[in-house]
C-alpha positions in Angstrom: 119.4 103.9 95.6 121.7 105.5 98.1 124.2 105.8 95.5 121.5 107.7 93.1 120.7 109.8 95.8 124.5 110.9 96.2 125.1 111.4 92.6 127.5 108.6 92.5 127.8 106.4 89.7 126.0 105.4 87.6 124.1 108.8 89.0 126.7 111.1 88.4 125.4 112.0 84.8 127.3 109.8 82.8 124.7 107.0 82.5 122.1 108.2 84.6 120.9 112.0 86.1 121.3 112.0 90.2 117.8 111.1 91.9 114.9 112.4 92.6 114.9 112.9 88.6 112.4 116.1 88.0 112.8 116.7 91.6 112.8 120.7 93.0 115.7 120.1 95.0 118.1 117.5 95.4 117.5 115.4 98.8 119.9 116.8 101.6 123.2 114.8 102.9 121.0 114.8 106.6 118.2 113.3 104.7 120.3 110.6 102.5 121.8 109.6 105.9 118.9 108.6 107.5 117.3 106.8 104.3 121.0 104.9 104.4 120.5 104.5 108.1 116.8 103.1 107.9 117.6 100.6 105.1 121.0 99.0 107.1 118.3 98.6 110.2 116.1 96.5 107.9 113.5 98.8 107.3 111.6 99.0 109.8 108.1 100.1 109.3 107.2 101.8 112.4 110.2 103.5 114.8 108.9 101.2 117.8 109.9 98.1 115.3 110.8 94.9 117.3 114.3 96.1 119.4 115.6 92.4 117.4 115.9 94.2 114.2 117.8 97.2 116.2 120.6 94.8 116.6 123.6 94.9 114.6 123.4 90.8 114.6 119.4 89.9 113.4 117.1 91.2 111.8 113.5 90.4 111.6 112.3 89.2 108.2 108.6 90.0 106.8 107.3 86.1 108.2 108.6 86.8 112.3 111.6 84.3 111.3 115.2 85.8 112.6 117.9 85.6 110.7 121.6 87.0 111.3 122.7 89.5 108.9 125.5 87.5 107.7 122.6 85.0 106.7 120.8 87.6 104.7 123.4 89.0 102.8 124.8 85.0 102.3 121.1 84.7 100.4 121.5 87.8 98.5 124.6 87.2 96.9 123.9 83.7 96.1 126.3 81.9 98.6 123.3 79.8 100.6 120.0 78.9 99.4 117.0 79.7 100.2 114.6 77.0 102.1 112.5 75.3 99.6 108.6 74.8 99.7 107.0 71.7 98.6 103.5 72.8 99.2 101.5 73.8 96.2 100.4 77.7 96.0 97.1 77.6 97.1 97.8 75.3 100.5 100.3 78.3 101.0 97.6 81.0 99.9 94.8 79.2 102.3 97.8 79.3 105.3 98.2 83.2 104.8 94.9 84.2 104.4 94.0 84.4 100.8 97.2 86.2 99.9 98.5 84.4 96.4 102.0 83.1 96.6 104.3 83.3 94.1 107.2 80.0 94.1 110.5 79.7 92.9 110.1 77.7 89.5 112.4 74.9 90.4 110.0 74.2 92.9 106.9 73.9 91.3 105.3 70.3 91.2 104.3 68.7 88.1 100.9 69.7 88.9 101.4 73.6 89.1 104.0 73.1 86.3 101.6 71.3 84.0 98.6 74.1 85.0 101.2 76.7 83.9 101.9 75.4 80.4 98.1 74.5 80.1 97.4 78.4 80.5 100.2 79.8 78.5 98.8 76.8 75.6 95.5 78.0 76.1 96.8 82.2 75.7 98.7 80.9 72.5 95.6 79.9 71.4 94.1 83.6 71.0 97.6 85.0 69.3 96.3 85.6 65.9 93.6 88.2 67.8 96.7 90.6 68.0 94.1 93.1 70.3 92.9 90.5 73.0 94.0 90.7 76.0 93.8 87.0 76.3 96.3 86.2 73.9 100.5 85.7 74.6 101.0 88.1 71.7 99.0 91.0 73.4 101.5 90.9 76.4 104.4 89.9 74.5 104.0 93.4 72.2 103.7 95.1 75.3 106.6 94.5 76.4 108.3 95.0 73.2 106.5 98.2 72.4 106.1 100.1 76.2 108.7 98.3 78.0 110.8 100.7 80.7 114.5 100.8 81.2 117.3 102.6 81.9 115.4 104.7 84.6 113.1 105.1 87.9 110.4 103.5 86.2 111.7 100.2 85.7 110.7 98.4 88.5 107.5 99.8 88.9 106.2 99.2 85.5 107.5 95.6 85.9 105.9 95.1 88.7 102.1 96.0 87.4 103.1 94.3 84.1 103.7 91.1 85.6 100.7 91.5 88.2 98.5 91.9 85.0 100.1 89.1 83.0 99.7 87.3 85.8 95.8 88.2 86.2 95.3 86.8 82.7 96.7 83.2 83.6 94.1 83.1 86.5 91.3 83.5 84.3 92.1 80.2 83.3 92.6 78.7 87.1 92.3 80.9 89.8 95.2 78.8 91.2 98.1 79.8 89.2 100.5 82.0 90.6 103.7 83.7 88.0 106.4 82.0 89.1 109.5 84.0 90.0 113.3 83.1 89.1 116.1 83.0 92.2 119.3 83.7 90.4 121.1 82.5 94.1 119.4 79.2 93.9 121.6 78.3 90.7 124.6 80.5 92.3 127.3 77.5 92.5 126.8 76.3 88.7 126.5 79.7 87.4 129.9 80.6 88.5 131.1 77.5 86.5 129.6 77.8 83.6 128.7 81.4 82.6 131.0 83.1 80.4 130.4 86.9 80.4 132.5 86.7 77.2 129.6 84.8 76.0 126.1 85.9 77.4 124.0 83.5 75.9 126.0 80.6 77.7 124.8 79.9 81.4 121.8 77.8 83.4 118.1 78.0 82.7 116.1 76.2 85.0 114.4 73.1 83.9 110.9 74.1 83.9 111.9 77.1 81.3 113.0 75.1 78.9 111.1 74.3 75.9 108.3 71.4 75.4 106.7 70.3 73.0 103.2 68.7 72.8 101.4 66.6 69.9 98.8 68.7 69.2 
């Protein structure tokens, strides 16, 4: 973002306009400083934030835990692992209140796994109903048809689009949550195996793979 904000590539007009796109004025050099300056102190959401995440050496993460910084950015480009859960989504939704959680998929059980597939079987079910919002098809042409890239919108429309997608799985069990994909969790066999020569070749994890049934 910071680099958008600067104009620097990919911002610089060559793949991508400078952000804000459509905006008045560009944002000022004092302005992009302190954006820069907020996100290195972990965005904090209140200026009295918790003097840990102040320090150059923690930061405070969004559950209270403290990590070091060297930790976090270890996680983000894939050289640790993230701790893994072995409780199912809704013990973890009842522990926070409601709030749904949404798992890595190598850690699903065969429970929330199996529930999964039962709902995505069940959406398949509706495909040749092309206009119902239960059906895989609906979504899938979506995606295909609206889908957002290559600008500010991406994320956003991703976001609501899987939130929605989402929705429709719970109308089959309230307990299903979308799970999510952690590219760092498969960090050490990626870098053996994938071939950027060859973009189809790398490491899906098991649960995306395909199955077949006898129905």
């Amino acid at each position: 973002m910071i680099k958008g904000l600067r104009g620097q590539f990919p911002f610089d007009g060559t793949q991508f306009p400078p952000l804000l796109w459509q905006a008045q004025k560009p944002v000022s050099p004092a302005d992009i400083a302190f954006i820069a300056a907020w996100i290195d102190d972990g965005c904090p959401e209140t200026d009295d934030a918790d003097s840990r995440v102040k320090s150059d050496n923690v930061v405070l993460t969004h559950d209270g835990a403290v990590l070091s910084r060297t930790t976090l950015r270890a996680l983000a480009r894939g050289d640790a692992l993230h701790t893994v859960s072995k409780q199912h989504s809704s013990e973890i939704s009842n522990a926070v209140q409601g709030l749904q959680v949404r798992k890595e998929v190598s850690t699903l059980s065969a429970q929330e796994l199996s529930l999964l597939r039962e709902a995505l079987a069940c959406m398949y079910t509706y495909d040749p109903h092309i206009f119902d919002e239960r059906s895989f098809n609906y979504w899938a042409r979506i995606h295909t048809d609206s889908c957002q890239h290559g600008w500010e919108q991406f994320l956003p429309w991703h976001r609501l689009y899987l939130y929605f997608f989402e929705q429709t799985l719970q109308d089959y069990d309230a307990r299903i949550t979308l799970p999510y994909w952690s590219w760092s969790d498969y960090a050490d066999v990626n870098r053996k195996t994938y071939d950027t020569e060859q973009l189809d070749i790398g490491v899906l994890p098991d649960a995306y793979g395909c199955f077949l049934d006898n129905t």
